[in-house]
MDAnalysis code that builds the backbone (N, CA, C; Angstrom):
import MDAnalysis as mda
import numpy as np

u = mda.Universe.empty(480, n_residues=160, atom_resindex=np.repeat(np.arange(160), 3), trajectory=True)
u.add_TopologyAttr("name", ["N", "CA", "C"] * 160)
u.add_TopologyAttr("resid", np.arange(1, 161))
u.add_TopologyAttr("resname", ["UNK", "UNK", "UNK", "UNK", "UNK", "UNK", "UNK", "UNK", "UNK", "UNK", "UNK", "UNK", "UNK", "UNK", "UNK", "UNK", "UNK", "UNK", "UNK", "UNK", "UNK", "UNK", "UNK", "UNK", "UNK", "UNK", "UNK", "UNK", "UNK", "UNK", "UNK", "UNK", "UNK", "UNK", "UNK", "UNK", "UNK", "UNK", "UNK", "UNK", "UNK", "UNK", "UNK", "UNK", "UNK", "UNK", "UNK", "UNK", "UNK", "UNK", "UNK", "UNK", "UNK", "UNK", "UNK", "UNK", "UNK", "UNK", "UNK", "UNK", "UNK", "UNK", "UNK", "UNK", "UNK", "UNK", "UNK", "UNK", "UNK", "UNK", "UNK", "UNK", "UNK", "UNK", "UNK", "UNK", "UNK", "UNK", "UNK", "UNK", "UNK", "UNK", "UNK", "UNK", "UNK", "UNK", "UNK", "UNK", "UNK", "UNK", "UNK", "UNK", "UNK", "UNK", "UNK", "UNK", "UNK", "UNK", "UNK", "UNK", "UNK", "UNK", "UNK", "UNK", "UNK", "UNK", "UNK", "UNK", "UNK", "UNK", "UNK", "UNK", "UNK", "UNK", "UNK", "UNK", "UNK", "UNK", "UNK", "UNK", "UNK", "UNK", "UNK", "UNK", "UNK", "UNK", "UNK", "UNK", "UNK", "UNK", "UNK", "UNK", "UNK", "UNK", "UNK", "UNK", "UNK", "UNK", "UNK", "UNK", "UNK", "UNK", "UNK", "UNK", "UNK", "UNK", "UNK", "UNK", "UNK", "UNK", "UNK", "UNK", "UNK", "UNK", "UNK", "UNK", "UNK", "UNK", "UNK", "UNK"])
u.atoms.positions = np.array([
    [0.842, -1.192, 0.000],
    [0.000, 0.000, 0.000],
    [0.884, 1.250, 0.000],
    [1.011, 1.670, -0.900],
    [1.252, 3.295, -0.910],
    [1.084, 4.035, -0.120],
    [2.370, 5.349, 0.869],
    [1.555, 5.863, 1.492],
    [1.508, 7.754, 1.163],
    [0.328, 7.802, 1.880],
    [-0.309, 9.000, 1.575],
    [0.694, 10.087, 1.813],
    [0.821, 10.623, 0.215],
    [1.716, 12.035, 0.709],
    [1.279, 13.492, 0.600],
    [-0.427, 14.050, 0.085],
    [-1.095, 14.669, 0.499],
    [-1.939, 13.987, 1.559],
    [-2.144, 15.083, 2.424],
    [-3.311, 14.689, 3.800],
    [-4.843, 15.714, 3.645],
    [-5.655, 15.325, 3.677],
    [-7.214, 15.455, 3.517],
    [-7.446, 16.506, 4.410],
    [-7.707, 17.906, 3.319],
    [-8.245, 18.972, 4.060],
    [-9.541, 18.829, 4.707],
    [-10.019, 20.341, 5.171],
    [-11.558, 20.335, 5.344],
    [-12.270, 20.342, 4.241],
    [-12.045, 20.834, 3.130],
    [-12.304, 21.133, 1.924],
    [-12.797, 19.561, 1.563],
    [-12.208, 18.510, 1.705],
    [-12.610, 17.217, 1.211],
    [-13.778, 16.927, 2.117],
    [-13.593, 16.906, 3.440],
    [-14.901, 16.509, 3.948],
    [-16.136, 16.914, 4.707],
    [-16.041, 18.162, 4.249],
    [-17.544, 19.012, 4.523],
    [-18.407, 19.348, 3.458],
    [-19.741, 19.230, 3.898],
    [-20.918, 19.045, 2.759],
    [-21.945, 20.448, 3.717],
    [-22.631, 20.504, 2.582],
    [-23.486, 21.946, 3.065],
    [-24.532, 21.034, 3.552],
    [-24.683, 19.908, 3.829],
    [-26.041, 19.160, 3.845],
    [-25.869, 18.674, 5.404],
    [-24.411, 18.622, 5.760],
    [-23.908, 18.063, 7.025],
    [-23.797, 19.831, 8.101],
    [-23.920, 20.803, 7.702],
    [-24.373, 22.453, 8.297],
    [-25.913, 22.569, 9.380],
    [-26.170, 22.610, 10.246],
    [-26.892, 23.446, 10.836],
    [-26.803, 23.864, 11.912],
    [-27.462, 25.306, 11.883],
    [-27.250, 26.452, 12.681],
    [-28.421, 26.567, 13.745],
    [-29.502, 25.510, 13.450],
    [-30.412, 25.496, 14.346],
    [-30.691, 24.073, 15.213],
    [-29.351, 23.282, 15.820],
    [-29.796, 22.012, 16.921],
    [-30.587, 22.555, 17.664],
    [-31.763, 21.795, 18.224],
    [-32.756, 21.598, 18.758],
    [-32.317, 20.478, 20.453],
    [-30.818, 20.199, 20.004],
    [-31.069, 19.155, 20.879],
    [-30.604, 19.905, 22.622],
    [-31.180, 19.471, 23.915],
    [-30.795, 20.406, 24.875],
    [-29.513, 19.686, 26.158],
    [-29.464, 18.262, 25.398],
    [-27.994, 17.741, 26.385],
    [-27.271, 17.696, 25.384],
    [-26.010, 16.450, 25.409],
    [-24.997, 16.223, 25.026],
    [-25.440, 14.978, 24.129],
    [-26.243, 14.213, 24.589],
    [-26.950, 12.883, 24.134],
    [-27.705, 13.658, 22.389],
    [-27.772, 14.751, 23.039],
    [-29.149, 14.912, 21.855],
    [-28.331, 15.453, 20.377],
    [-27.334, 16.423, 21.126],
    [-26.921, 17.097, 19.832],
    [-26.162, 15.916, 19.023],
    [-25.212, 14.812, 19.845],
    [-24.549, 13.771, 19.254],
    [-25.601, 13.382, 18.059],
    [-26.453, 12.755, 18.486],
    [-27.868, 11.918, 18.075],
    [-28.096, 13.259, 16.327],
    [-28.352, 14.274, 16.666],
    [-28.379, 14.890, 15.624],
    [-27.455, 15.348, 14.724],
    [-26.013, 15.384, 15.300],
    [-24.730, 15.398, 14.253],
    [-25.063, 14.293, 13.473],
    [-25.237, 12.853, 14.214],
    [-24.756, 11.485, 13.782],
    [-25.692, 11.198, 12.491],
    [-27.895, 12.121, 12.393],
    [-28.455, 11.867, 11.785],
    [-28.120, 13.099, 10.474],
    [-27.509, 13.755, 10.468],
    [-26.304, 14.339, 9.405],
    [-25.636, 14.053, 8.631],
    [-25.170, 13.014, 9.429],
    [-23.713, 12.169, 8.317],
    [-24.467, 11.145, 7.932],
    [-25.476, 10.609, 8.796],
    [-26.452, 9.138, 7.910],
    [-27.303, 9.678, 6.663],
    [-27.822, 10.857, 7.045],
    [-28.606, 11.671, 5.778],
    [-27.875, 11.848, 4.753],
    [-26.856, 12.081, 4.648],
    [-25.548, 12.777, 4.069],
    [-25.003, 11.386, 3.063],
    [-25.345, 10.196, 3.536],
    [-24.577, 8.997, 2.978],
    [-23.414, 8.846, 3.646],
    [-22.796, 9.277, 4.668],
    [-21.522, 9.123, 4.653],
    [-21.921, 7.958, 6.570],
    [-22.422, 7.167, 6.586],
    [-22.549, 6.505, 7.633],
    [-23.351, 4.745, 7.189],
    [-22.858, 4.037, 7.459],
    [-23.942, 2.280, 7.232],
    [-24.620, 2.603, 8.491],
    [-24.008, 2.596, 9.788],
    [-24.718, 2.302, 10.629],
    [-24.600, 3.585, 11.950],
    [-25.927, 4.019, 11.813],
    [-25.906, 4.727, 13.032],
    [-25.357, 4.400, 14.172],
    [-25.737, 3.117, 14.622],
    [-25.720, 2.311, 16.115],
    [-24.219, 2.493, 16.413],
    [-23.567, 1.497, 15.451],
    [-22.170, 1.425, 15.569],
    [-21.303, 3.225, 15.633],
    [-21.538, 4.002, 14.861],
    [-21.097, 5.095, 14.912],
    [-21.018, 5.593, 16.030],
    [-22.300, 5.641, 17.173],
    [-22.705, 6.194, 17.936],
    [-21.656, 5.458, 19.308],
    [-21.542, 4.545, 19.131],
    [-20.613, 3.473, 20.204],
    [-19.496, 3.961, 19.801],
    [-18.874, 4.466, 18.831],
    [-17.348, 4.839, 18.757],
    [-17.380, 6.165, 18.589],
    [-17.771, 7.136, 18.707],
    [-18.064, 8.564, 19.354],
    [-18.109, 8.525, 20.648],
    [-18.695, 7.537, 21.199],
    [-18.905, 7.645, 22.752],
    [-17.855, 7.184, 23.639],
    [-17.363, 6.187, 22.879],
    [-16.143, 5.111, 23.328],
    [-15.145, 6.739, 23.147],
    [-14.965, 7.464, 22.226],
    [-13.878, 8.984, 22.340],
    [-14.075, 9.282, 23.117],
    [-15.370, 9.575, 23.673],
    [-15.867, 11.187, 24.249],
    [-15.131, 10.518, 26.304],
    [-15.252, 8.831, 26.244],
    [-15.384, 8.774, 27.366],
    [-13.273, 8.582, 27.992],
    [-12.539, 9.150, 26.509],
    [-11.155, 9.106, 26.797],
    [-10.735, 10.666, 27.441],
    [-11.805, 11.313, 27.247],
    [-11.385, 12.872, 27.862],
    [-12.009, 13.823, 27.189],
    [-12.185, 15.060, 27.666],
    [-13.175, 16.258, 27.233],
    [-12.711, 16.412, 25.564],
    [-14.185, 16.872, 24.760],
    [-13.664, 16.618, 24.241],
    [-14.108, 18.784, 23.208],
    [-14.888, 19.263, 24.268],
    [-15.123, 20.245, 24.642],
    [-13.747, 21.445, 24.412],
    [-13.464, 22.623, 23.881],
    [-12.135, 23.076, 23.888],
    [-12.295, 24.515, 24.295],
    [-13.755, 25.102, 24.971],
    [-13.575, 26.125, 25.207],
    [-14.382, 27.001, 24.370],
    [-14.443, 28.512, 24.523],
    [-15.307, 29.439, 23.231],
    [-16.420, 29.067, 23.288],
    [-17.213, 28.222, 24.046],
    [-18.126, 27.437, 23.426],
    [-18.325, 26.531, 22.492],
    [-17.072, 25.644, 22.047],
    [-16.955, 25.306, 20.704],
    [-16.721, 23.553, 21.473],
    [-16.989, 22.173, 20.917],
    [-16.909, 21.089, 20.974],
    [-16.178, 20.622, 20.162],
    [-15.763, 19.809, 20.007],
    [-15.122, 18.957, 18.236],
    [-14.978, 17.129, 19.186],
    [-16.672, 17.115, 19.377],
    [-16.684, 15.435, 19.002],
    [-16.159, 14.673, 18.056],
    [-15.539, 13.482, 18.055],
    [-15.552, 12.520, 16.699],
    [-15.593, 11.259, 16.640],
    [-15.546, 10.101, 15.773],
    [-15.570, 9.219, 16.033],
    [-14.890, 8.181, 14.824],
    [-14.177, 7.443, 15.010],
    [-12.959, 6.784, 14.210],
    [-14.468, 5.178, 14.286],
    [-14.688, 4.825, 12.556],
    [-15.482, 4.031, 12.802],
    [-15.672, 3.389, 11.946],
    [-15.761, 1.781, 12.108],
    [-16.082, 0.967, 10.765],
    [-17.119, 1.489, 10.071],
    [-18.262, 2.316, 10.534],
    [-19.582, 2.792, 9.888],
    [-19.713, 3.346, 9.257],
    [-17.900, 4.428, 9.226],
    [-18.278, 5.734, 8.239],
    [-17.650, 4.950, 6.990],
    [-18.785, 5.692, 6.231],
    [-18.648, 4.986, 4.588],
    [-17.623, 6.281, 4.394],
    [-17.682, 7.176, 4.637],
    [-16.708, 8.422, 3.914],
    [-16.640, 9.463, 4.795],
    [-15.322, 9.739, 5.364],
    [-15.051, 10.991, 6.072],
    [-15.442, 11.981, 5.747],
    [-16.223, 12.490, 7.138],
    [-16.802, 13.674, 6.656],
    [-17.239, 14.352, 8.419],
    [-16.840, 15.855, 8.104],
    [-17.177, 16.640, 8.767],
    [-18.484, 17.492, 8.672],
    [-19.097, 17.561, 9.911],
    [-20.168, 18.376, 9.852],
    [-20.188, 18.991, 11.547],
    [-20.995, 20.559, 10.311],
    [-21.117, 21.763, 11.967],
    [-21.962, 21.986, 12.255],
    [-22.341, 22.241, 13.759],
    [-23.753, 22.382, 14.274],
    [-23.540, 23.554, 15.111],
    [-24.575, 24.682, 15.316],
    [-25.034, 24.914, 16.507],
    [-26.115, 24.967, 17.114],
    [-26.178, 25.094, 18.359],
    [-27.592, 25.008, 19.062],
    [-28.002, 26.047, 19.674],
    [-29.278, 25.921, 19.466],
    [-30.269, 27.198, 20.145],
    [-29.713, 27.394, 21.507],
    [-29.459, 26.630, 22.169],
    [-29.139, 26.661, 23.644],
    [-27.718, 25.987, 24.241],
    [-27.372, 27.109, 25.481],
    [-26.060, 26.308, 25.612],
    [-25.695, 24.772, 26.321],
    [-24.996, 23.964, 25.979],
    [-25.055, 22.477, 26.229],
    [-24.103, 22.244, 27.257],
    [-24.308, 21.385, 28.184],
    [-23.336, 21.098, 29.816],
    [-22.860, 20.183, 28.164],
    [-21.271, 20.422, 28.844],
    [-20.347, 19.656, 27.941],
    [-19.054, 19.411, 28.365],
    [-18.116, 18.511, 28.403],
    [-17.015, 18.230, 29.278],
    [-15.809, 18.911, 28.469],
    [-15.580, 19.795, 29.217],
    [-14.733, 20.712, 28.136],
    [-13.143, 21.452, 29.256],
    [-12.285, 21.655, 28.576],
    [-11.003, 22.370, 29.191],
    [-10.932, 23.321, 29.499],
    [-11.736, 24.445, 29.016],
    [-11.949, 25.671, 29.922],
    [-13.833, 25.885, 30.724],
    [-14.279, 26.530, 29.744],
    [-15.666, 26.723, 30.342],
    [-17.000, 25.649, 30.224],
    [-18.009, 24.776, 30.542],
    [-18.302, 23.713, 30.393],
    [-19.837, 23.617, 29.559],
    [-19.680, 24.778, 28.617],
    [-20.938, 24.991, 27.940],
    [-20.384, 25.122, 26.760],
    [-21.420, 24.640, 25.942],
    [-20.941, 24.817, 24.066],
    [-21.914, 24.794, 23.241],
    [-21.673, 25.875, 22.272],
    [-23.043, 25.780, 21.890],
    [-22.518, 25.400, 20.152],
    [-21.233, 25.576, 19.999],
    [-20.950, 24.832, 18.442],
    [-20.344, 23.875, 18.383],
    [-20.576, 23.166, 17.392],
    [-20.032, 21.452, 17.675],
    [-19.558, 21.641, 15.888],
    [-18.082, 21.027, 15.704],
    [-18.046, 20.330, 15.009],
    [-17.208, 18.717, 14.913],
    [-17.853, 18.227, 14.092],
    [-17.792, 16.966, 14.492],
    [-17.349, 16.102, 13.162],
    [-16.799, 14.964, 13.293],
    [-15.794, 14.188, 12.389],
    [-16.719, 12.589, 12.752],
    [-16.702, 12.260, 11.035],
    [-16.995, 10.851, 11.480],
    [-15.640, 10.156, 10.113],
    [-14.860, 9.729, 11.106],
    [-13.859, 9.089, 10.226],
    [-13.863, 7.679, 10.149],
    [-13.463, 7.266, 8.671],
    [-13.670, 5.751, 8.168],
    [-12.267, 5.292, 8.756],
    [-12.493, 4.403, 9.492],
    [-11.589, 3.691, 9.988],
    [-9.751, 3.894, 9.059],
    [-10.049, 3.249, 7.533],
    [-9.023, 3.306, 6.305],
    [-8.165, 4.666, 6.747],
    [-8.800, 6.110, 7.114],
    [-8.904, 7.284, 6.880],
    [-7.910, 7.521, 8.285],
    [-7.995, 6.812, 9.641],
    [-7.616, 7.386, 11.090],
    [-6.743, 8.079, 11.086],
    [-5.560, 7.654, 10.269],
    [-4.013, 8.957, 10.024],
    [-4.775, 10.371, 9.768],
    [-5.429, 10.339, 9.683],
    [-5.874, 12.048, 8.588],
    [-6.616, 12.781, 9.877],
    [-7.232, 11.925, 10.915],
    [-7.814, 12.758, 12.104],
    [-7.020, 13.759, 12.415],
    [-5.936, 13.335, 13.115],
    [-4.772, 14.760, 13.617],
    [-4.714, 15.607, 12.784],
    [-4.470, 15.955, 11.268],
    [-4.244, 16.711, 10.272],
    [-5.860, 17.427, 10.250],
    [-6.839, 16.993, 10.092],
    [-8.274, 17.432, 10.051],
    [-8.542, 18.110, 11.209],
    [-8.449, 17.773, 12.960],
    [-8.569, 18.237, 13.698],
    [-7.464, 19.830, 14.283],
    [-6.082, 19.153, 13.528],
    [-5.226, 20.575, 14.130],
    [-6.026, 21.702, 12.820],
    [-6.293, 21.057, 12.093],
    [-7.064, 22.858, 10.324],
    [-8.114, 23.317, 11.334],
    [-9.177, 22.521, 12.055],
    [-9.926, 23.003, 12.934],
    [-9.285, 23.854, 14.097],
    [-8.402, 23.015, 14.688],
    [-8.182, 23.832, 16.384],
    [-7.539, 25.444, 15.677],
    [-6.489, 25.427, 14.388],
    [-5.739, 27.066, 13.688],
    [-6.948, 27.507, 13.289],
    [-8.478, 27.278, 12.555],
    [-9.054, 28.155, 12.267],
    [-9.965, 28.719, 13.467],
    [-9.992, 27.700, 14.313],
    [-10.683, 28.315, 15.739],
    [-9.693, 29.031, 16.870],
    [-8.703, 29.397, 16.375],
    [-7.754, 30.460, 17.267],
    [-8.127, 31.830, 16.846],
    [-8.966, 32.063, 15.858],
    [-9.286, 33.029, 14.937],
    [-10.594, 33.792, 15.692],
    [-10.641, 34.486, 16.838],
    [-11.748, 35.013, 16.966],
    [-13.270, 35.412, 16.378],
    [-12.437, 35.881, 15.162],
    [-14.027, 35.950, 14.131],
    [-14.086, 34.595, 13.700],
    [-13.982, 33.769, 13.169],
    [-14.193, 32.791, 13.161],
    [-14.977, 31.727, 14.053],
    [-14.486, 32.182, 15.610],
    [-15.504, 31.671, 16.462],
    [-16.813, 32.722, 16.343],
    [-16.542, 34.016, 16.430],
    [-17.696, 34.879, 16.347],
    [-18.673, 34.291, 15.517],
    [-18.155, 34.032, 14.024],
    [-19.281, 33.674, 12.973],
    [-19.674, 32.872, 13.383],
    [-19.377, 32.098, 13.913],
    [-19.869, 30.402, 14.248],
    [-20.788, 30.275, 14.989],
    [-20.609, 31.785, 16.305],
    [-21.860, 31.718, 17.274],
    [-22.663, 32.807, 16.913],
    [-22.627, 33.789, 15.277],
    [-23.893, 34.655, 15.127],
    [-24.345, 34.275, 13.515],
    [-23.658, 33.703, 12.716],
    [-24.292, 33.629, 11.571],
    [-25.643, 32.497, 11.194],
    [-26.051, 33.183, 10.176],
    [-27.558, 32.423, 10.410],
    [-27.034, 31.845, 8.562],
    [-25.960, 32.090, 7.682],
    [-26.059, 31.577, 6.833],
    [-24.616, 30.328, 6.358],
    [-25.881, 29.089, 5.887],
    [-24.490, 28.236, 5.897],
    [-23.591, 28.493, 4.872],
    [-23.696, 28.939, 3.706],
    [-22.607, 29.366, 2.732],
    [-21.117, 30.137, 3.565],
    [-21.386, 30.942, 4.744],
    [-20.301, 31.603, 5.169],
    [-19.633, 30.624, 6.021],
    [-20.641, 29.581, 6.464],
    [-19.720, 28.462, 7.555],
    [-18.832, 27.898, 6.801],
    [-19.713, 27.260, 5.456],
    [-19.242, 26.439, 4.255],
    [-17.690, 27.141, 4.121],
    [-17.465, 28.506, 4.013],
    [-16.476, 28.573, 3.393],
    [-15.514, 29.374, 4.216],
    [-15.850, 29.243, 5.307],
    [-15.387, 30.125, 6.688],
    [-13.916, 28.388, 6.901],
    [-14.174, 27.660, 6.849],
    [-13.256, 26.424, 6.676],
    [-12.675, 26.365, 5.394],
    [-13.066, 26.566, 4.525],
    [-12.694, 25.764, 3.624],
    [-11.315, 27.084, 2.862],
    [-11.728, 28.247, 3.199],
    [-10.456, 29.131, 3.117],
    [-9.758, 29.562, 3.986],
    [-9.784, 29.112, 5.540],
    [-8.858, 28.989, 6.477],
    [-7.051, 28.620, 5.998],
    [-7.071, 27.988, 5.529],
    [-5.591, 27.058, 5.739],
    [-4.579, 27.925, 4.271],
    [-3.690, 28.753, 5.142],
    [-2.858, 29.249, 4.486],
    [-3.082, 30.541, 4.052],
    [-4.515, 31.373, 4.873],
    [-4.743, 32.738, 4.796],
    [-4.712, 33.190, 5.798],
    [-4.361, 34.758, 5.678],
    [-4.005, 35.275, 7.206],
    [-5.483, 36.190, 7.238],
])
């Protein structure tokens, strides 16, 4: 097997279909449950069930919460048919196990195909540099349109 000598931006695995700005859900259980019916809508999941057991099996290795209000659940999983990221926020703020403050109201979240696990670290550090970016968190907790989320990532990496 050949190995990979480009690594998989955000640009590869975010879909405008895997975007919303309006979770409904009011724990930690709920918003998961609605990322997870994202990536199954999306095609990029076989099995909910299983997905949901290896998101949880992460979440229970340490916070996974980073502060700003911002989350970045994920889950490394035979289920995902195709890596893919998707962003949420919620109407309301969520108790969440996190390193600074313990509420979050934006989540983004990774469901990676097992094949894919090398590419987590590379996918997650494009996230943690574009969320050092104040406006960037700003947009995240006031915009109401997904085209600017859509591309609020996807021209991060390598612009100042």
């Amino acid at each position: 097997m050949a190995a990979h000598v480009t690594h998989m931006t955000i640009e590869d695995v975010i879909q405008r279909s895997c975007i919303n700005l309006h979770l409904t859900g009011r724990t930690k259980e709920e918003i998961i449950m609605e990322m997870t019916d994202m990536f199954f809508n999306a095609g990029a999941l076989s099995s909910k069930e299983l997905f949901l057991k290896d998101v949880y099996q992460r979440e229970m290795e340490g916070p996974t919460g980073i502060g700003n209000q911002v989350a970045i659940p994920h889950g490394k999983s035979d289920a995902v048919v195709r890596t893919s990221m998707a962003v949420g926020r919620a109407d309301y703020e969520i108790e969440w196990e996190t390193l600074g403050d313990g509420k979050s109201r934006v989540f983004v979240m990774f469901a990676v195909n097992s094949a894919d696990k090398s590419e987590l670290v590379s996918l997650l550090s494009q996230v943690a540099v574009a969320l050092c970016d104040d406006k960037v968190i700003e947009t995240l907790l006031l915009t109401e349109d997904v085209e600017e989320i859509f591309t609020l990532f996807n021209h991060k990496e390598g612009s100042k």
